[in-house]
C-alpha positions in Angstrom: 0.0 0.0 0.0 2.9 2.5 0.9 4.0 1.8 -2.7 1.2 2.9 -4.9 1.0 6.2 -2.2 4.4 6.7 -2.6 4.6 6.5 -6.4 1.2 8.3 -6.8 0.1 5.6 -9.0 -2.6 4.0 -7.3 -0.9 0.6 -7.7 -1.3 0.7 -11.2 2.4 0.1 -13.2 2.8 1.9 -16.2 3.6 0.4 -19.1 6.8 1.0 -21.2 5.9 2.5 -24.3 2.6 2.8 -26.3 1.2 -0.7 -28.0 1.5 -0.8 -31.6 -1.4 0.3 -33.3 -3.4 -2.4 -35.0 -3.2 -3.1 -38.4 -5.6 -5.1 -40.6 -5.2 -6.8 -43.8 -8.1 -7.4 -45.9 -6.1 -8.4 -48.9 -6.5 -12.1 -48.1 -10.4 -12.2 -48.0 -12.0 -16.1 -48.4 -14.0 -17.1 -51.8 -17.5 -16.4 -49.9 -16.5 -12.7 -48.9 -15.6 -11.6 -52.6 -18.7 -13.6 -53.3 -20.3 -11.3 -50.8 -19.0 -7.8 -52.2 -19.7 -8.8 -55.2 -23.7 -9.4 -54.6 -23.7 -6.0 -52.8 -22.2 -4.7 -55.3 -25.0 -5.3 -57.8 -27.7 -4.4 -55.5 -26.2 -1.0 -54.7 -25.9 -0.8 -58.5 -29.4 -1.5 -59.3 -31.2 0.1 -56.4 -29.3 3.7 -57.7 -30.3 2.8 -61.3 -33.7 2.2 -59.8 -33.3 5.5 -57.8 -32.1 7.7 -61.1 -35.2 6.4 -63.3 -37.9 7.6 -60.4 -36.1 10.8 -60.3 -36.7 11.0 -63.8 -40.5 10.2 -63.8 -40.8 12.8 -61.0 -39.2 15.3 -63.6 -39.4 18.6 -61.6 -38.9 17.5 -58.2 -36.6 14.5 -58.7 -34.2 17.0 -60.4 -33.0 17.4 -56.5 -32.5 13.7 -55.5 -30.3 13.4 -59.2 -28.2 17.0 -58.2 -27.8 15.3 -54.5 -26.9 11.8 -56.2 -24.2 13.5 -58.8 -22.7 15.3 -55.8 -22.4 12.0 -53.7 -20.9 10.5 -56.9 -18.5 12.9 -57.5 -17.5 13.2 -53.7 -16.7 9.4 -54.1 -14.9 9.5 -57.2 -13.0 11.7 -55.4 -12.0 10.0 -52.2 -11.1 6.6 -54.3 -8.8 8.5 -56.5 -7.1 9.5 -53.1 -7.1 6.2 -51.6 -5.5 5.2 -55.0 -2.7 7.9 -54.6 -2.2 7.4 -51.1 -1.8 3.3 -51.5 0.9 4.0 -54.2 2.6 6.6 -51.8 2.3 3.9 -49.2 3.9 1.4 -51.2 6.8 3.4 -51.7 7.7 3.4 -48.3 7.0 -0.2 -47.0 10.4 -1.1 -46.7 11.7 2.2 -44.3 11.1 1.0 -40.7 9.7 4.2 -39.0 
């Protein structure tokens, strides 16, 4: 009891050093997974098909939901290209131990 007054610590030893921080790797995914994304996939593709043509039909008030899709779209397009850029960046610098 004396130690954890003395050392203000409340009995509790700190640790030497921060953990590593955790790292996953989803570049080894299992057969029914890619199976998976790839169902998903087509739904998400057909449901905003589906999406587009009622804006259509609702000519003068779906001409908001297509704006607010394009803008989503575009956002997107924009992220992946970063993701893309970033990864190569990455992969330049795999071997340097920091």
């Amino acid at each position: 009891m004396a130690d954890a007054q003395d050392s203000g610590s409340c009995g509790v030893k700190p640790r030497g050093g921060s953990s590593p921080p955790i790292r996953t790797n989803f570049h080894g995914g299992s057969e029914m997974e890619k199976i998976a994304y790839i169902i998903l996939s087509i739904i998400v593709i057909v449901w905003l098909l589906l999406i587009i043509v009622g804006s259509i039909m609702a000519f003068p008030v779906g001409m908001i939901s297509l704006l607010l899709i394009l803008a989503f779209g575009l956002l997107f397009i924009k992220v992946l290209k970063e993701r893309i850029k970033s990864k190569r960046e990455e992969e330049k610098y795999k071997d340097i131990k920091w």
